[in-house]
N, C-alpha and C positions, 0 to 999 in steps of 0.2 A: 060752379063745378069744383069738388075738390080732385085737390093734387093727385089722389086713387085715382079717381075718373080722369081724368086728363092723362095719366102715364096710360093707362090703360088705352084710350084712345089712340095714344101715340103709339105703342103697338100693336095696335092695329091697322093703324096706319100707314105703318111697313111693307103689308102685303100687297097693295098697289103700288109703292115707291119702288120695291122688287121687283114687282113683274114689267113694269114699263122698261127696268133697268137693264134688265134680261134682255127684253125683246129690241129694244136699241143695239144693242151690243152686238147680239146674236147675228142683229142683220147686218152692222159695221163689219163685223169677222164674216161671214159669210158671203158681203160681195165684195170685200176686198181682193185685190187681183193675189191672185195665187191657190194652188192645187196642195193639197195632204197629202194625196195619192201618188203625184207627180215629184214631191220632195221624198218619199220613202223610197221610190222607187227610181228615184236620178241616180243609184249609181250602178244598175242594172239594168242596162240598156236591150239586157235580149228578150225583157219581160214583153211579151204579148199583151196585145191590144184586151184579149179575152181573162185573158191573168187579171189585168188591172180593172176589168170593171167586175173580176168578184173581188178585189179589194176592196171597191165599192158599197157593193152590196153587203158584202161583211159588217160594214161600219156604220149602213145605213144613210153615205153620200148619194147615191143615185136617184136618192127622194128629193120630191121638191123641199122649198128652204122649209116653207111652213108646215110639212109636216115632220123634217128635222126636229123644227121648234119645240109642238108638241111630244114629239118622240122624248127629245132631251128634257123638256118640264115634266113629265110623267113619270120617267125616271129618277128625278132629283125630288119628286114628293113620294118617292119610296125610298128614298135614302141611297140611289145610284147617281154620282157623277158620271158616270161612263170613265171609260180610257183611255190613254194616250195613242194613239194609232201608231206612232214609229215604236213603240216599247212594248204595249201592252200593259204597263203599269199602269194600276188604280189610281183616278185624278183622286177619289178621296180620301185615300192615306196618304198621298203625297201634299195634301191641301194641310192637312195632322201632322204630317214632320216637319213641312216649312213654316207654318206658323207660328209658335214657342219666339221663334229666331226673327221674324218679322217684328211681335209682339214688345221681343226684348229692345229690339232696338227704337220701336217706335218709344218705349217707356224711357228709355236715356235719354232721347231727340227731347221730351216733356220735361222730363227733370233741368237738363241742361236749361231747357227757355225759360221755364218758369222759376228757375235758380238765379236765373241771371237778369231775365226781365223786370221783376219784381222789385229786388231790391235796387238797380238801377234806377228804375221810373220813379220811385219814391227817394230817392237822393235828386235825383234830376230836377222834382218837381218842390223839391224842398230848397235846393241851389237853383231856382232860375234864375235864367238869362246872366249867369256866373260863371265862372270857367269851367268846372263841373257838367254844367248844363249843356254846356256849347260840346265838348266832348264827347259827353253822352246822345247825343244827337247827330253826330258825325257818324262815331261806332254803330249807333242805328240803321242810320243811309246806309256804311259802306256793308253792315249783313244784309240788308234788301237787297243792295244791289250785285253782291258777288255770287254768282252761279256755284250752287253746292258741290256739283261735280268738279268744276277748275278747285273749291275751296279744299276738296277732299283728298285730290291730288297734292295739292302742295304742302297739306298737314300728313300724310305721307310721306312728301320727299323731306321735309322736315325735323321731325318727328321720330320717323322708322328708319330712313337714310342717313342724316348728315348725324342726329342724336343719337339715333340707337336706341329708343327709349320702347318704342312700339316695335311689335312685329310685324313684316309687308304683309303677311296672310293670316287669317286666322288660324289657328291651334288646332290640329289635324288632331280626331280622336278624342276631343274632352269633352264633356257635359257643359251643357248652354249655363251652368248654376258654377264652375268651376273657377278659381280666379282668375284663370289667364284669357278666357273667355269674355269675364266682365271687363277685365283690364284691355282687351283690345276691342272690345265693345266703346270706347270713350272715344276715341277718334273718329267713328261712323257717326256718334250718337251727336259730336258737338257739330258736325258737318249737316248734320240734318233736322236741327233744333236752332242752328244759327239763324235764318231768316225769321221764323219762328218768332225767335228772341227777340230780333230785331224792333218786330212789328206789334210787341208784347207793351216792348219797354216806350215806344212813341205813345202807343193809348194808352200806357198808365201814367206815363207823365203829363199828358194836358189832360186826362181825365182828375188826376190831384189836385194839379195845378187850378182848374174850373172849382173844383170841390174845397179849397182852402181859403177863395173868396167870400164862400158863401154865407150868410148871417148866423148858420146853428157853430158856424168855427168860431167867428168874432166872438158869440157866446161863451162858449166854451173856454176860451182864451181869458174872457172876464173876467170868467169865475177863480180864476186863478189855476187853473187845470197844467198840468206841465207840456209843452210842447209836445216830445215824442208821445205823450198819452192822447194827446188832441190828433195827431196824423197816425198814430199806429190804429187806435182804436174809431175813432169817427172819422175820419177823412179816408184811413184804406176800406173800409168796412165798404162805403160807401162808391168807390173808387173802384170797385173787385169787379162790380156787374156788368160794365163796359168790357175790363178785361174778359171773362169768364163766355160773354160773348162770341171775342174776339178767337178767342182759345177754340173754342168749339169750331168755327168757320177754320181754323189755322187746321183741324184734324186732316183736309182733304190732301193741303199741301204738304203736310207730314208722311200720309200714306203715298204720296206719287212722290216725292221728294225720296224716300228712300228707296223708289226701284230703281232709282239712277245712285243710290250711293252703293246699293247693296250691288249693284254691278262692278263701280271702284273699290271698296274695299273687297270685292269676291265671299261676301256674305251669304251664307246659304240659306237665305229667307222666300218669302212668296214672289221678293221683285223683280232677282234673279231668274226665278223659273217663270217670271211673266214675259220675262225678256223674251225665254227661249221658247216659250210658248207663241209667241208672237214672229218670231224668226220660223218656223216651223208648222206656223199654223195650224194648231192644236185647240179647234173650236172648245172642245169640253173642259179640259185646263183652263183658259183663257176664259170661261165661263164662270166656271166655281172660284177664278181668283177676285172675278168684279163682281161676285154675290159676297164674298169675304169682306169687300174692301167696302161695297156701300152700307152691309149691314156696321160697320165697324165706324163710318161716318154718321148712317142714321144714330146709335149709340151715344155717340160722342154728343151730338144736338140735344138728344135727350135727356142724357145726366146734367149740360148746359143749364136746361129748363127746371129741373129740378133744383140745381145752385141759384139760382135766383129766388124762390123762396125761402130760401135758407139766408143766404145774406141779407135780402130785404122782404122781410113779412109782411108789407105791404100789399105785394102783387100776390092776386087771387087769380084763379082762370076761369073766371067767369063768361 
């Protein structure tokens, strides 16, 4: 099978990973306890019993769940998310404005890991078991181990409080492309690229470290080849597929990693409004933001798959 055929496959692919993804969801939100109807209308108490159930009917709650379902998938393969019920705003231009701003930060979170993972792992794995190493392996543990949101906190009160350096809120009124946008994009971005990093830089140091033992290095070395040409070029080359891996599986914990920052920094991305979709049980929202967020993990696995023939021409998908 060439790499055509096989991308091709894998999008197609998709359309069952979707629909199962859906219909999971749909039923998670739908029998979860709590009313649409009864949160719109909690703070008008004189509403009639007969009021509230053409709220219902309006919105197409008083149908059973599974024909909700299909109601809702018929809709979305004509290009309709449906609405917010407490607003009446469109889920999918709201899915269009918060994305840009999800999109940016997830791209900083990848920068930061892959910034920092990289050339770590490959110092780490060039200084084992040396003070270097031993450090770089600490700093690893303590980003696994430290919860993003405590991390993002304290690079706030930090940072934006005692330095001054950051703003506590984003930049009211400026373009997601503007500098002070980018610039207070860097404390969300290192908070939610930390763990990331973390677990970037462990697989690329014992993945070098395995890779530097091996017989095509000793060669290399023979020949008289200069060290950094022997690990920059044959030892990372080889070293990358593990990561590259890695990176793809890390995509899910980037996109849920950051609806928990984009709530501490007050980021006006998809995570935020997942939150509030979720507080407020807004099936259709909450719907179109987990078709966003799987197609955006299917992606991520599949460009994966692709970098693997690119590093090693080896693997065919046969």
């Amino acid at each position: 099978m060439s790499l055509r055929r096989f991308i091709l496959k894998r999008f197609l692919a998709i359309i069952p990973i979707l629909f199962g993804v859906s219909v999971i969801t749909f039923a998670l939100v739908h029998y979860t306890p709590g009313d649409p109807v009864q949160q719109m209308v909690g703070l008008n108490p004189d509403m009639t019993e007969a009021e509230r159930q053409a709220i219902r009917r309006r919105y197409g709650l008083h149908r059973p769940a599974y024909e909700q379902y299909f109601h809702w998938m018929a809709n979305v393969l004509q290009g309709d998310f449906g609405r917010v019920y407490s607003s009446g705003r469109d889920v999918g231009t709201i899915v269009l404005m918060r994305l840009p701003e999800t999109i940016a930060l997830g791209i900083f979170g990848w920068v930061f890991a892959l910034g920092i993972a990289i050339p770590t792992g490959i110092y780490a794995a060039v200084k084992k078991d040396q003070l270097g190493d031993t450090v770089s392996r600490f700093l690893a543990l303590s980003g696994i181990s430290i919860p993003n949101f405590w991390l993002g906190l304290m690079l706030i009160l930090f940072f934006a409080l005692i330095l001054d350096l950051w703003p506590v809120l984003p930049p009211s009124r400026q373009p997601l492309h503007s500098p002070e946008m980018l610039w207070y994009l860097i404390l969300p971005g290192v908070t939610v690229g930390t763990a990331s990093a973390a677990a970037i830089m462990r697989v690329m140091r014992t993945s070098m470290a395995e890779e530097m033992n091996k017989d095509y290095v000793t060669a290399a070395r023979a020949k008289g080849l200069p060290e950094r040409k022997v690990v920059l070029k044959h030892v990372l080359r080889n070293s990358l597929i593990s990561v590259v891996t890695l990176a793809a599986l890390l995509t899910a914990g980037i996109v849920s990693g950051s609806i928990v920052v984009e709530v501490v920094f007050n980021w006006p991305g998809l995570g935020r409004e997942f939150i509030d979709a979720l507080t407020q049980n807004e099936i259709d929202l909450i719907m179109a933001i987990t078709l966003v967020t799987g197609i955006a993990i299917i992606i991520a696995n599949l460009v994966a798959d692709i970098m693997y023939a690119v590093l090693d021409p080896r693997i065919r998908y046969d």
